[in-house]
mmCIF file of the N, C-alpha and C atoms, coordinates in Angstrom:
data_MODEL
# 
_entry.id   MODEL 
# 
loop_
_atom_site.group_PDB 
_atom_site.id 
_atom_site.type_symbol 
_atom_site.label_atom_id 
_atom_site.label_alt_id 
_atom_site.label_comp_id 
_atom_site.label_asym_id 
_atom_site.label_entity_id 
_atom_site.label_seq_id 
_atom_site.pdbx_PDB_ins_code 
_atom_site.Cartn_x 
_atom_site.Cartn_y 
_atom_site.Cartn_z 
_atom_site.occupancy 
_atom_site.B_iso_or_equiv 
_atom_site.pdbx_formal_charge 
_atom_site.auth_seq_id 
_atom_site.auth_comp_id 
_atom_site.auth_asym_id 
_atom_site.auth_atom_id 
_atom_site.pdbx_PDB_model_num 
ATOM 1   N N  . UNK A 1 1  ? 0.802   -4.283  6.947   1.00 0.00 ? 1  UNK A N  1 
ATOM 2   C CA . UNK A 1 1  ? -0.252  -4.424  5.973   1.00 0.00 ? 1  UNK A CA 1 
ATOM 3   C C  . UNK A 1 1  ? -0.582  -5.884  5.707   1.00 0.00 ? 1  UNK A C  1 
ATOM 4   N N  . UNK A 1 2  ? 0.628   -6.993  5.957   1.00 0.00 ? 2  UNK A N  1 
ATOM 5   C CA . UNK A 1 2  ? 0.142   -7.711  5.271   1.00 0.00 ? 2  UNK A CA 1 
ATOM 6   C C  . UNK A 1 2  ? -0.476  -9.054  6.284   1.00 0.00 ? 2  UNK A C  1 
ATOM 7   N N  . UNK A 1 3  ? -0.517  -8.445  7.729   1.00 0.00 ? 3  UNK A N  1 
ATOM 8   C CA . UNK A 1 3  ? -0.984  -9.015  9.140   1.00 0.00 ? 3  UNK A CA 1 
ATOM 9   C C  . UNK A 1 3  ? -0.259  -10.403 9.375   1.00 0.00 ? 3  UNK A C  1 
ATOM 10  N N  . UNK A 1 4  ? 0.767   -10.034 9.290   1.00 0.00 ? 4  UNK A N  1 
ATOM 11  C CA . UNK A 1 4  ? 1.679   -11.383 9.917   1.00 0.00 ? 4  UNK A CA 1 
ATOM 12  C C  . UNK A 1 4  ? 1.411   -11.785 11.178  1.00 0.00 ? 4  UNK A C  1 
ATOM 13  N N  . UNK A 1 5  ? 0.781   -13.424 11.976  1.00 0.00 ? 5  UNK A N  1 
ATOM 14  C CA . UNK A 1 5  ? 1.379   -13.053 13.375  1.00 0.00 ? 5  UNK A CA 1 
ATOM 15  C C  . UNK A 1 5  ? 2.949   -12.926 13.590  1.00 0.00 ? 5  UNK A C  1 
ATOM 16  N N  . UNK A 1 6  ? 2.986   -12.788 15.201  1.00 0.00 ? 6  UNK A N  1 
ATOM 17  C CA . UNK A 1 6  ? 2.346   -12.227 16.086  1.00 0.00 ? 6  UNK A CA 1 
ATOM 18  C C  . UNK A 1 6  ? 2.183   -10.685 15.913  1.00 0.00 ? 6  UNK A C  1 
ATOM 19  N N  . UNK A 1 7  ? 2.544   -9.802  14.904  1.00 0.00 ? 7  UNK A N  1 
ATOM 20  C CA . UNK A 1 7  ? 2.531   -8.791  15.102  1.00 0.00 ? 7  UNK A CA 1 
ATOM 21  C C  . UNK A 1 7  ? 1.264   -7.760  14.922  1.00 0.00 ? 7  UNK A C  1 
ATOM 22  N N  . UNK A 1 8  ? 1.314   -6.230  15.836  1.00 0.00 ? 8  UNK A N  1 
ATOM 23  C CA . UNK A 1 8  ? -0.044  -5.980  15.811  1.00 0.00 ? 8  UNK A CA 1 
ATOM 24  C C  . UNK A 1 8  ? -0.903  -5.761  14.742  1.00 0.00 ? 8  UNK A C  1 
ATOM 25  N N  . UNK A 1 9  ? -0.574  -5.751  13.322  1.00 0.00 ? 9  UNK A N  1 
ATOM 26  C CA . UNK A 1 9  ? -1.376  -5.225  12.247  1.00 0.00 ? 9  UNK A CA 1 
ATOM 27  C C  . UNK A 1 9  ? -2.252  -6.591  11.702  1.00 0.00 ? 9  UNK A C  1 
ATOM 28  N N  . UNK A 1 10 ? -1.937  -7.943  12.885  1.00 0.00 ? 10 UNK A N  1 
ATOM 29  C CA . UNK A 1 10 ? -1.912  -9.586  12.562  1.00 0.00 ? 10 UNK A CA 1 
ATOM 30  C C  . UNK A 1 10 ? -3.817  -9.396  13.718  1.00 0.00 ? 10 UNK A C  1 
ATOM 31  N N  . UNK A 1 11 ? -3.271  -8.884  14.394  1.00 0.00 ? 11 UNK A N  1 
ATOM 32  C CA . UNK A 1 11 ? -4.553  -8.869  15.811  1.00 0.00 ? 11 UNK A CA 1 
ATOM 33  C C  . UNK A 1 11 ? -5.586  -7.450  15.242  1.00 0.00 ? 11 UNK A C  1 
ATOM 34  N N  . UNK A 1 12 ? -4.767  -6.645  14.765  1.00 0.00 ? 12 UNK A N  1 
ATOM 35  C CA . UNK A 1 12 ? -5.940  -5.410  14.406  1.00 0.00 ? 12 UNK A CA 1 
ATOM 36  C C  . UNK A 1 12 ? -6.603  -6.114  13.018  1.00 0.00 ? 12 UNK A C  1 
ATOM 37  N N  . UNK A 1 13 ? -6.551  -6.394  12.038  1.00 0.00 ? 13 UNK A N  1 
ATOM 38  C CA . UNK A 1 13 ? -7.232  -7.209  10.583  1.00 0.00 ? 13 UNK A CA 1 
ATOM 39  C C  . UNK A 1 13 ? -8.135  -8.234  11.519  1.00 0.00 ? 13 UNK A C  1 
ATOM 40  N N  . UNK A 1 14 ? -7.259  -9.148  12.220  1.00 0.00 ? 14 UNK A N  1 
ATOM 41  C CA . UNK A 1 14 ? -8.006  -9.820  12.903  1.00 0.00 ? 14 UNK A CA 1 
ATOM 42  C C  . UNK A 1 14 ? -9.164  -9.627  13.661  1.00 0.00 ? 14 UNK A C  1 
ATOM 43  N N  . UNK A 1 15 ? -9.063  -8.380  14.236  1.00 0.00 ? 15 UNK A N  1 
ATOM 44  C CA . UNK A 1 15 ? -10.282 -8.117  15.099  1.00 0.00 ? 15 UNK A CA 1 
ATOM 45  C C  . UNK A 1 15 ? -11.536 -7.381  14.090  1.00 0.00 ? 15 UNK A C  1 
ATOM 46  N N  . UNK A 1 16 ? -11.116 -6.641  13.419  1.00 0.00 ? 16 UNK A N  1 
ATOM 47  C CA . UNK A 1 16 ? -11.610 -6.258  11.875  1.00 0.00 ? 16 UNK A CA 1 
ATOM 48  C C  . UNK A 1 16 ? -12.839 -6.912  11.120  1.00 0.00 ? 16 UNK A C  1 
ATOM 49  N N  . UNK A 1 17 ? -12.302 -8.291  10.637  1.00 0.00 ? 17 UNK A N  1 
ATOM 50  C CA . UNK A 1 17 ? -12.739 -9.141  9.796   1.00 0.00 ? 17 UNK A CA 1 
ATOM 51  C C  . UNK A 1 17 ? -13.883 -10.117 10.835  1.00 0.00 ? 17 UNK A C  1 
ATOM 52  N N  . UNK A 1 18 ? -13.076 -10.579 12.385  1.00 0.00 ? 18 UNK A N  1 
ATOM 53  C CA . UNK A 1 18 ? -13.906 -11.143 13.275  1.00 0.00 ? 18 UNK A CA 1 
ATOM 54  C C  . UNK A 1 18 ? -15.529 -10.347 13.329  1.00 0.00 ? 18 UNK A C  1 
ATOM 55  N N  . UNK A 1 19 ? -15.088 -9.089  13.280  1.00 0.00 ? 19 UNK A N  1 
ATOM 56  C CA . UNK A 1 19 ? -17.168 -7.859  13.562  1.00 0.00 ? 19 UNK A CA 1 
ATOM 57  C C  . UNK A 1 19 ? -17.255 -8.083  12.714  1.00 0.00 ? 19 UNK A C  1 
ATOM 58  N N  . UNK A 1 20 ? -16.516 -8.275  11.289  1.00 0.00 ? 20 UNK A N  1 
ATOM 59  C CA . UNK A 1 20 ? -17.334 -8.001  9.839   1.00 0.00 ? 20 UNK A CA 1 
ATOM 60  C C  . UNK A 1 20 ? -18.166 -9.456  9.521   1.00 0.00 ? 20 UNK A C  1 
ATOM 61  N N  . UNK A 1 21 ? -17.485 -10.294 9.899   1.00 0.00 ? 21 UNK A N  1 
ATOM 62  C CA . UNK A 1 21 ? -17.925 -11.680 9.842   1.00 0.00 ? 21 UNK A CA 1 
ATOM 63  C C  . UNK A 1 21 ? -19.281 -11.442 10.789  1.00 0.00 ? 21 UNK A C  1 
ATOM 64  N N  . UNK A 1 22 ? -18.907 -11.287 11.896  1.00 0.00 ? 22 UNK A N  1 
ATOM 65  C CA . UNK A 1 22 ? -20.199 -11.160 12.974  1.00 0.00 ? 22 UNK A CA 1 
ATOM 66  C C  . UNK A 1 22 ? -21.649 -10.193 12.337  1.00 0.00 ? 22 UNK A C  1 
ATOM 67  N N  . UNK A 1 23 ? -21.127 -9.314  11.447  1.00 0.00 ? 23 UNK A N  1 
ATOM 68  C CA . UNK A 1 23 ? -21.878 -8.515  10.732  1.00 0.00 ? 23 UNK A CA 1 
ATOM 69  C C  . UNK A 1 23 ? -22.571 -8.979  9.426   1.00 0.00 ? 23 UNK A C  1 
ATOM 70  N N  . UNK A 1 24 ? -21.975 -10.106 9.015   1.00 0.00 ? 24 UNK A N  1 
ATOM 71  C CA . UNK A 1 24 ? -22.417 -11.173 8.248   1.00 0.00 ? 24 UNK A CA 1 
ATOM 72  C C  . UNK A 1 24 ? -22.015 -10.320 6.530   1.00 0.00 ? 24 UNK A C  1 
ATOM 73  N N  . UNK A 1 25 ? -20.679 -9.872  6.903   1.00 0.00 ? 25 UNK A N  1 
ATOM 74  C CA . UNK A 1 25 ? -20.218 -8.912  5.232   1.00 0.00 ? 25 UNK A CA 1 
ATOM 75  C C  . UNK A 1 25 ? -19.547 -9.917  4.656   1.00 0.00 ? 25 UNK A C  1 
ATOM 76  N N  . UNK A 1 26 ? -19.473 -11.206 4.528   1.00 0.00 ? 26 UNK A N  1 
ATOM 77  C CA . UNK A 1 26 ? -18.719 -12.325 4.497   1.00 0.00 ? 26 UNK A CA 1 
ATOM 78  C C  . UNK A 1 26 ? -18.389 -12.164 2.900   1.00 0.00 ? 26 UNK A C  1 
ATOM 79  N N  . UNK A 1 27 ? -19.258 -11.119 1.698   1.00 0.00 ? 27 UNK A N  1 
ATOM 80  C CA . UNK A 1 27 ? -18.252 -10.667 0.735   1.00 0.00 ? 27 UNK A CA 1 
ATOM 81  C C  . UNK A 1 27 ? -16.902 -9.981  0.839   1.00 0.00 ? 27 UNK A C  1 
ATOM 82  N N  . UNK A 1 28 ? -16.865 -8.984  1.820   1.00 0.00 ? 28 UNK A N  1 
ATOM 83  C CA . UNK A 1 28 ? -16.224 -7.888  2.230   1.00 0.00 ? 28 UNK A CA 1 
ATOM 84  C C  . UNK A 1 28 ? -14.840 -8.722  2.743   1.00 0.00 ? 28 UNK A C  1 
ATOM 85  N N  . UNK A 1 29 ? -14.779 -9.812  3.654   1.00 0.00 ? 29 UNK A N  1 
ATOM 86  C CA . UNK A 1 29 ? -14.280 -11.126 4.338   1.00 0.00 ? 29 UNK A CA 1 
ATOM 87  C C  . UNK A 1 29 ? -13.508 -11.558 3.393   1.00 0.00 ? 29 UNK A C  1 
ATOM 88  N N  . UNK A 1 30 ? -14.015 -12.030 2.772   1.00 0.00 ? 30 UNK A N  1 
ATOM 89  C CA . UNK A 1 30 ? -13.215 -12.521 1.606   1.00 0.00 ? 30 UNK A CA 1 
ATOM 90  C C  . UNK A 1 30 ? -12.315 -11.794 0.316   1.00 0.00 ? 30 UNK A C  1 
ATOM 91  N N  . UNK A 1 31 ? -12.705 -10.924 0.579   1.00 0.00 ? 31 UNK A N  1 
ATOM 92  C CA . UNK A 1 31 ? -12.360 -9.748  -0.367  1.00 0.00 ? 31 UNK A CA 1 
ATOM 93  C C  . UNK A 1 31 ? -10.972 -8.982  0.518   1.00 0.00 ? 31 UNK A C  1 
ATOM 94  N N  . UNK A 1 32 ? -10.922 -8.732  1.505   1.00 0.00 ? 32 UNK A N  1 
ATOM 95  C CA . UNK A 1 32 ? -9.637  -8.569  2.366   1.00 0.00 ? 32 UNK A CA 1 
ATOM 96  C C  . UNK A 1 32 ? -9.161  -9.784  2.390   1.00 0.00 ? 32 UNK A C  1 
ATOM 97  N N  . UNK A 1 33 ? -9.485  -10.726 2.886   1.00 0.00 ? 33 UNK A N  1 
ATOM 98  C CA . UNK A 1 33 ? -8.706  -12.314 3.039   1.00 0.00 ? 33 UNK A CA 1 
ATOM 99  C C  . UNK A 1 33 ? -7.720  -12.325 2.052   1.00 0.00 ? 33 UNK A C  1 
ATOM 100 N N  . UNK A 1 34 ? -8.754  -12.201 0.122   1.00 0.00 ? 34 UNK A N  1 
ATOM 101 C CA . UNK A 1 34 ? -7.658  -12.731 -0.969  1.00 0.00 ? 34 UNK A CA 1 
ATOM 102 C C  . UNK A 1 34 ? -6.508  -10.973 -0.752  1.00 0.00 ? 34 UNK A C  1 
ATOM 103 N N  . UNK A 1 35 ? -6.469  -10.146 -0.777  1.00 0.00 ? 35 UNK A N  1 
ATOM 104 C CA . UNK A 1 35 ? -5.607  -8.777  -1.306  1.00 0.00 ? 35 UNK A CA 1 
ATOM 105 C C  . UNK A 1 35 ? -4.786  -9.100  -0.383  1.00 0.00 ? 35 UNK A C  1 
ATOM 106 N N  . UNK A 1 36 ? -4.875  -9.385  1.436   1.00 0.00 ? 36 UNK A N  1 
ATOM 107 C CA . UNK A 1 36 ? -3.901  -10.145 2.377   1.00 0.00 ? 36 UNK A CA 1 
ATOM 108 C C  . UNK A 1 36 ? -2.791  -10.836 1.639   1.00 0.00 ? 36 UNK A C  1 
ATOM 109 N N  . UNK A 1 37 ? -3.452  -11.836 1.581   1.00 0.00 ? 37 UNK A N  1 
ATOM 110 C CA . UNK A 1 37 ? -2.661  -12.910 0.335   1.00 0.00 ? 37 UNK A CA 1 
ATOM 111 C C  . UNK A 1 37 ? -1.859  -12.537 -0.861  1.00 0.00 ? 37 UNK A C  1 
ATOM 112 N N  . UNK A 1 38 ? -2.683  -11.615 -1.140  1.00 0.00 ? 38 UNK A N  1 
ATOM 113 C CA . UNK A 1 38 ? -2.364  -11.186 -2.288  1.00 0.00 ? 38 UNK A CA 1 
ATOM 114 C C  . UNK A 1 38 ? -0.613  -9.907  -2.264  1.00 0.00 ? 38 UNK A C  1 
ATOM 115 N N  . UNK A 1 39 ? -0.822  -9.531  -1.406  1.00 0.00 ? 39 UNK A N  1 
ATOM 116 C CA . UNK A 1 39 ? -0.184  -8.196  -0.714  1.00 0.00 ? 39 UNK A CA 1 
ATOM 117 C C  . UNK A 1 39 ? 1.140   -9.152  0.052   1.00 0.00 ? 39 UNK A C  1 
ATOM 118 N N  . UNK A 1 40 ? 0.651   -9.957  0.332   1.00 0.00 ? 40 UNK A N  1 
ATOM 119 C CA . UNK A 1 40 ? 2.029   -11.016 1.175   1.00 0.00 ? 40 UNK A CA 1 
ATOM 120 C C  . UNK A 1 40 ? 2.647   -11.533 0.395   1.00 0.00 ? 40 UNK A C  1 
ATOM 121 N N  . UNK A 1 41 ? 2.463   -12.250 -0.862  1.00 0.00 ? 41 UNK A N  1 
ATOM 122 C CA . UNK A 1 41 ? 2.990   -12.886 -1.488  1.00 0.00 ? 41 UNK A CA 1 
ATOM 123 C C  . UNK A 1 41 ? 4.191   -11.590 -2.426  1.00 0.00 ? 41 UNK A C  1 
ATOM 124 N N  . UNK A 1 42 ? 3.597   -10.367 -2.796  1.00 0.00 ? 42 UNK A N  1 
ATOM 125 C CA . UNK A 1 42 ? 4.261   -9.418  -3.029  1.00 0.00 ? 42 UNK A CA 1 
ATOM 126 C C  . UNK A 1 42 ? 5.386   -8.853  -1.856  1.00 0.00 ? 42 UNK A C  1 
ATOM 127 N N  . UNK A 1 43 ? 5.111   -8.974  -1.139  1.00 0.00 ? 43 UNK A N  1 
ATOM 128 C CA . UNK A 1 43 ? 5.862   -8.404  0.421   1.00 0.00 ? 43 UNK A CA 1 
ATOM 129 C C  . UNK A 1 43 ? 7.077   -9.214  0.377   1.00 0.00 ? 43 UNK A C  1 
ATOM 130 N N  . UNK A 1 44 ? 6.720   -10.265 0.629   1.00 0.00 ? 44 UNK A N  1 
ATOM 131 C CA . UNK A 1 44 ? 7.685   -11.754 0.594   1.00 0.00 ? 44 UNK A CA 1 
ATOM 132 C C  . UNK A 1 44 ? 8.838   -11.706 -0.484  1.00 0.00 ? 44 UNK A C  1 
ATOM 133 N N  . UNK A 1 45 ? 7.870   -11.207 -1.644  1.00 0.00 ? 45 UNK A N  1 
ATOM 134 C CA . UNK A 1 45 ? 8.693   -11.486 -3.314  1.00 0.00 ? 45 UNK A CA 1 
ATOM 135 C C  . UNK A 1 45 ? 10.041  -10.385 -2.944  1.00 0.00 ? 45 UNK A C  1 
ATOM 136 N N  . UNK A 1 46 ? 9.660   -9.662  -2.587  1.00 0.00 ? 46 UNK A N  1 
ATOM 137 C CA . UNK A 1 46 ? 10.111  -8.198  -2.947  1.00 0.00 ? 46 UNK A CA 1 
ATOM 138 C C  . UNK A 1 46 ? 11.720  -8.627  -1.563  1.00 0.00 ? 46 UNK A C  1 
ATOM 139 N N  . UNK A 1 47 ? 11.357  -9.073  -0.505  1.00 0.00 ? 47 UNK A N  1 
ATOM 140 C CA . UNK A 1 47 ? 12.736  -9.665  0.594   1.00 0.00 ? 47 UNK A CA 1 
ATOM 141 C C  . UNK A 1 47 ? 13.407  -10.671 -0.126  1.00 0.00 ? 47 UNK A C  1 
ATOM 142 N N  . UNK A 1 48 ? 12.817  -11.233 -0.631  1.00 0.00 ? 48 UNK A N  1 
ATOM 143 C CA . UNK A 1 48 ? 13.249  -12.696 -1.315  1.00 0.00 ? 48 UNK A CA 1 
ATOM 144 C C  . UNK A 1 48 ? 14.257  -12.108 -2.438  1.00 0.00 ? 48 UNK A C  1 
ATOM 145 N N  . UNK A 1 49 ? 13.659  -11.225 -2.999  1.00 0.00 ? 49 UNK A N  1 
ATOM 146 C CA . UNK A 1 49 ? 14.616  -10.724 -4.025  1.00 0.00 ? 49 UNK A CA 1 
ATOM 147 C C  . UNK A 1 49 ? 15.842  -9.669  -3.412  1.00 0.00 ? 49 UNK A C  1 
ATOM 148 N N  . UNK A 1 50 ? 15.681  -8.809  -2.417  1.00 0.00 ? 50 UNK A N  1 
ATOM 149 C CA . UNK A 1 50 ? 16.702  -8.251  -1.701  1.00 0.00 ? 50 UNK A CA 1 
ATOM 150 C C  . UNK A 1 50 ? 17.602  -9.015  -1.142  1.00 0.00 ? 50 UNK A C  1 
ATOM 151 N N  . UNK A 1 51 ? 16.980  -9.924  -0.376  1.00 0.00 ? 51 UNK A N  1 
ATOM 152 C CA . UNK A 1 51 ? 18.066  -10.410 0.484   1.00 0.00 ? 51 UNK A CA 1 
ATOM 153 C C  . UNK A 1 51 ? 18.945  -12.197 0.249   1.00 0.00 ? 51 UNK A C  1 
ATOM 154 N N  . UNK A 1 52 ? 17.824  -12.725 -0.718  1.00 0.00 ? 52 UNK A N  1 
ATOM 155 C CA . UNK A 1 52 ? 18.393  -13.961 -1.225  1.00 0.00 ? 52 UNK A CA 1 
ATOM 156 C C  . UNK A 1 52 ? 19.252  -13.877 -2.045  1.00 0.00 ? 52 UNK A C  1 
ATOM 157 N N  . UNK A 1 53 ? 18.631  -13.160 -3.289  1.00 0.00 ? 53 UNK A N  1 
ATOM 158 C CA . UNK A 1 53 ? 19.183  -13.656 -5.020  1.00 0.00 ? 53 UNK A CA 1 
ATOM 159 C C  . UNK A 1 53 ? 20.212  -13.050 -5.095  1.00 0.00 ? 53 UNK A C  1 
ATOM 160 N N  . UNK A 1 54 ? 21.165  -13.596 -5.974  1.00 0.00 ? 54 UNK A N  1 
ATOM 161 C CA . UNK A 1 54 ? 22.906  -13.335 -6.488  1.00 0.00 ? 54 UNK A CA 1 
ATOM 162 C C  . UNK A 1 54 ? 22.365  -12.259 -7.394  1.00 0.00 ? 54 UNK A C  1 
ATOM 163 N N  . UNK A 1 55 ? 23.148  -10.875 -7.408  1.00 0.00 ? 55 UNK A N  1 
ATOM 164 C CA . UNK A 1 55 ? 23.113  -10.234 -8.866  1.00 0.00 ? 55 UNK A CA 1 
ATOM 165 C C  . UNK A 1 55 ? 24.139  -10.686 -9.390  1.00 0.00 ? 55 UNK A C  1 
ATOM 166 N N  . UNK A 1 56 ? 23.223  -10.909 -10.760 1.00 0.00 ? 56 UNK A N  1 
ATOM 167 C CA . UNK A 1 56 ? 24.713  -11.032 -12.144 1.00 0.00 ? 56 UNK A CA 1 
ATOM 168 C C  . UNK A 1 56 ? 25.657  -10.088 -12.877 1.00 0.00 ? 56 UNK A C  1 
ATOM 169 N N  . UNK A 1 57 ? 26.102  -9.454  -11.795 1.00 0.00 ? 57 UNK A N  1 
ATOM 170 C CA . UNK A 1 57 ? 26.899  -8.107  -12.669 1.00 0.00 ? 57 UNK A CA 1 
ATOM 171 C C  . UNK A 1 57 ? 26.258  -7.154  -12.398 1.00 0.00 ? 57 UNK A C  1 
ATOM 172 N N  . UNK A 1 58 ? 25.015  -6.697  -12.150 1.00 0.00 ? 58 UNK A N  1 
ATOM 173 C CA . UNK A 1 58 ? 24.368  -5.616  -12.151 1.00 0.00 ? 58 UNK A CA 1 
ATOM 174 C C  . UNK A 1 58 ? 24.871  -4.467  -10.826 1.00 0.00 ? 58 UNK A C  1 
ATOM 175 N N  . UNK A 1 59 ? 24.597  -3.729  -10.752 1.00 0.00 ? 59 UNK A N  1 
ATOM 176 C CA . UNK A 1 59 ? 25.008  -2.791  -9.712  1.00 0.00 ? 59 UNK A CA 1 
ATOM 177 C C  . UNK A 1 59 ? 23.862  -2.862  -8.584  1.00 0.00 ? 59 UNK A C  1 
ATOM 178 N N  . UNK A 1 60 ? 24.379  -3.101  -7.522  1.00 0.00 ? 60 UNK A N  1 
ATOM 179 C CA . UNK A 1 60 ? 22.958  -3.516  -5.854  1.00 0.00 ? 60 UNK A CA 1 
ATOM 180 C C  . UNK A 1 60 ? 21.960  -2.615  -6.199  1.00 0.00 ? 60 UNK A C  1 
ATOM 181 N N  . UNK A 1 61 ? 20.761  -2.501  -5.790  1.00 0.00 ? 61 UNK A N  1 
ATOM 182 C CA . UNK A 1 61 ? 20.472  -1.681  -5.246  1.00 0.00 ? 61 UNK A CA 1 
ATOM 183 C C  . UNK A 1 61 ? 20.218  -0.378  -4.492  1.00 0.00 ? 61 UNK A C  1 
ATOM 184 N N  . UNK A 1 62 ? 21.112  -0.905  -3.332  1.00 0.00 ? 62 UNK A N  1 
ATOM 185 C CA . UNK A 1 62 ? 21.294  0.248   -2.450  1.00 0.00 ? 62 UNK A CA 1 
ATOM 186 C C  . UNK A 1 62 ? 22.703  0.339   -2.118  1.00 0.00 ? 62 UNK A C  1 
ATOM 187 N N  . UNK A 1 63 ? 24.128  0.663   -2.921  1.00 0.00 ? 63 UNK A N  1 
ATOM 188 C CA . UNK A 1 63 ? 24.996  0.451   -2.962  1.00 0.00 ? 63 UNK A CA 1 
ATOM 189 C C  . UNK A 1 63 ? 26.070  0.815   -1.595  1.00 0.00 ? 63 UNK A C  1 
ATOM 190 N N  . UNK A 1 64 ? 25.217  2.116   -1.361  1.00 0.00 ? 64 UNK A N  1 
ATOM 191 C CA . UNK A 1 64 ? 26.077  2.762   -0.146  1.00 0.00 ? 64 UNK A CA 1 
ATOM 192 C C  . UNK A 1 64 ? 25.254  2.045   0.939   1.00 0.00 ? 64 UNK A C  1 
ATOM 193 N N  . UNK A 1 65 ? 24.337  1.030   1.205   1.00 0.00 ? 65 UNK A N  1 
ATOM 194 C CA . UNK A 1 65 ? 24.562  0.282   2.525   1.00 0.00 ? 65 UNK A CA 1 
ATOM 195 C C  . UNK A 1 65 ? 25.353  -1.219  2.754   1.00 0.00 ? 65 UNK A C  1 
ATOM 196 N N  . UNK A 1 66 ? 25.733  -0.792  4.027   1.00 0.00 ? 66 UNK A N  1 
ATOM 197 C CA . UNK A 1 66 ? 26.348  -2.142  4.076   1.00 0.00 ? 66 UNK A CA 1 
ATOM 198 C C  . UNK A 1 66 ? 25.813  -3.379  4.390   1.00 0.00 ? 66 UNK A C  1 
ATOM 199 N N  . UNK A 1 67 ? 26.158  -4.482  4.805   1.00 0.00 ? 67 UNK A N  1 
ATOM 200 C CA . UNK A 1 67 ? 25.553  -5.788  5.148   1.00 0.00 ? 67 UNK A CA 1 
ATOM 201 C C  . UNK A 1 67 ? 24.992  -5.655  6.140   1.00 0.00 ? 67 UNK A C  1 
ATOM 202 N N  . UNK A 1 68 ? 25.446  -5.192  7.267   1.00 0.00 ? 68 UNK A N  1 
ATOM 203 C CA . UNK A 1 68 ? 25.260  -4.770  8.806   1.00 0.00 ? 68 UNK A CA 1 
ATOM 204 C C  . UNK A 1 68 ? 24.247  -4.252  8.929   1.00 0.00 ? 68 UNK A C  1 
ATOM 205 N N  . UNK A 1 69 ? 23.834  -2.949  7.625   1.00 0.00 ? 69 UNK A N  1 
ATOM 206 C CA . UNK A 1 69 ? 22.758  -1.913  7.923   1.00 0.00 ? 69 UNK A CA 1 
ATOM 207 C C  . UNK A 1 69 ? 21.680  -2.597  6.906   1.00 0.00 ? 69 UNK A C  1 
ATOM 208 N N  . UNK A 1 70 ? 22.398  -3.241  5.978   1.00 0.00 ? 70 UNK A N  1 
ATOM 209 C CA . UNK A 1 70 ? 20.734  -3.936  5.272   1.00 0.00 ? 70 UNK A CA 1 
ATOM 210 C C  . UNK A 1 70 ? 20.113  -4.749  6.250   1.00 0.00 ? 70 UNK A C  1 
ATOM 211 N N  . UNK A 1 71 ? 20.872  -5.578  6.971   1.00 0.00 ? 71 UNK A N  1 
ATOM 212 C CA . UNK A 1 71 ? 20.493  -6.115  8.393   1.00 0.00 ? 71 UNK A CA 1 
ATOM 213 C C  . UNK A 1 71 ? 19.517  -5.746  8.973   1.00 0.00 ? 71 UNK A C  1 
ATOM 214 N N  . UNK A 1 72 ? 19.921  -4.644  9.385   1.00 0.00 ? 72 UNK A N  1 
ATOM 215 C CA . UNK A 1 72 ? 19.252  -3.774  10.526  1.00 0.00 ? 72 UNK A CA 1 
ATOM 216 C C  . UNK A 1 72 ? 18.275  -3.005  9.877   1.00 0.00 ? 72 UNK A C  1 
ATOM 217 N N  . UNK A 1 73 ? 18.269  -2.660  8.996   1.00 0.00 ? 73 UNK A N  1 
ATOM 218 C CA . UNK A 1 73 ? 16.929  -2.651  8.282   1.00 0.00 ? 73 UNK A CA 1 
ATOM 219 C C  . UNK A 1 73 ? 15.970  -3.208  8.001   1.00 0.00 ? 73 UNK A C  1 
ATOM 220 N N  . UNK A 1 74 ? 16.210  -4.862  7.675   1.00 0.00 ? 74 UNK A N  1 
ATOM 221 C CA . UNK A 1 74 ? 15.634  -6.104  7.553   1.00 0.00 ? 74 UNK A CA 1 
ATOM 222 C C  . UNK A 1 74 ? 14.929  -6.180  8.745   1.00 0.00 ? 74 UNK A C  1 
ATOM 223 N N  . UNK A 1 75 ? 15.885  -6.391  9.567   1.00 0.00 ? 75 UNK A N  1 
ATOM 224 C CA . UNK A 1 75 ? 14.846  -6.503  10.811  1.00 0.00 ? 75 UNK A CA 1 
ATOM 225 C C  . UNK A 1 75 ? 13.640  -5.405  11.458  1.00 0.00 ? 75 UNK A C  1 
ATOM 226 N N  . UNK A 1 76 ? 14.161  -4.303  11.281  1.00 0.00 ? 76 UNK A N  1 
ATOM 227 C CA . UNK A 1 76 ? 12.925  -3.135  11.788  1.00 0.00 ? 76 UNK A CA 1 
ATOM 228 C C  . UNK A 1 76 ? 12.140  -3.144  10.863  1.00 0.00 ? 76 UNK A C  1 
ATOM 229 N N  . UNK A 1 77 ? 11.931  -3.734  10.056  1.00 0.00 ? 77 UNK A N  1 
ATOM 230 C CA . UNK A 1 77 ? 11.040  -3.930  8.958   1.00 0.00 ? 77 UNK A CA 1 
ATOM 231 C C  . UNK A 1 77 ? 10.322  -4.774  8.874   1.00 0.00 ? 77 UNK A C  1 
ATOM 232 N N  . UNK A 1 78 ? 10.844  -5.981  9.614   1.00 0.00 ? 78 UNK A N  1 
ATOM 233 C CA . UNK A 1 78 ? 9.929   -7.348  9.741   1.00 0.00 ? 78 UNK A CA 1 
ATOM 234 C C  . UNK A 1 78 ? 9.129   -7.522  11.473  1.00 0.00 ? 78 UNK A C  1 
ATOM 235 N N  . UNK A 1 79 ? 10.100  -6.338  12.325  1.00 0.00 ? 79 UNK A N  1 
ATOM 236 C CA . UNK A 1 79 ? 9.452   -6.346  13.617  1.00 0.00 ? 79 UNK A CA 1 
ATOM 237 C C  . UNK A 1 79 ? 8.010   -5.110  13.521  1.00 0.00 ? 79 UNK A C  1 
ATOM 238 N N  . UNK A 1 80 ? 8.068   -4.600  11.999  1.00 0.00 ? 80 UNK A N  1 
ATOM 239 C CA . UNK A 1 80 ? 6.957   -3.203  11.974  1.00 0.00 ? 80 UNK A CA 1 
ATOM 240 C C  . UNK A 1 80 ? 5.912   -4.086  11.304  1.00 0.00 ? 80 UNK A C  1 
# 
């Protein structure tokens, strides 16, 4: 969703916005451009908070996974 390159949802928006531009919807353009942005910065927040920050006492998340499998989750998640 939030069209990272290289990955394909990065080339499909891309090809998207390229006709819409060509179509001269350059409201429409901008209007996906900012929610992109907008939608990434949420995307980002949301790893940043899984996989960076210390809890203070609180109980994880997802208690029954391990490091290995938050891992491996992390990643099929950032290769989708």
């Amino acid at each position: 969703m939030a069209g990272i390159p290289p990955l394909g949802g990065f080339f499909a928006k891309y090809l998207v916005l390229l006709h819409a531009f060509e179509k001269n919807l350059i409201a429409e353009v901008v209007v996906v451009l900012a929610t992109s942005l907008i939608s990434t910065y949420y995307y980002l927040r949301i790893i940043k908070i899984l996989k960076f920050e210390q809890s203070d006492g609180a109980m994880p998340a997802s208690p029954c996974l391990t490091t290995r499998r938050q891992n491996q989750l992390f990643i099929a998640e950032a290769l989708l």
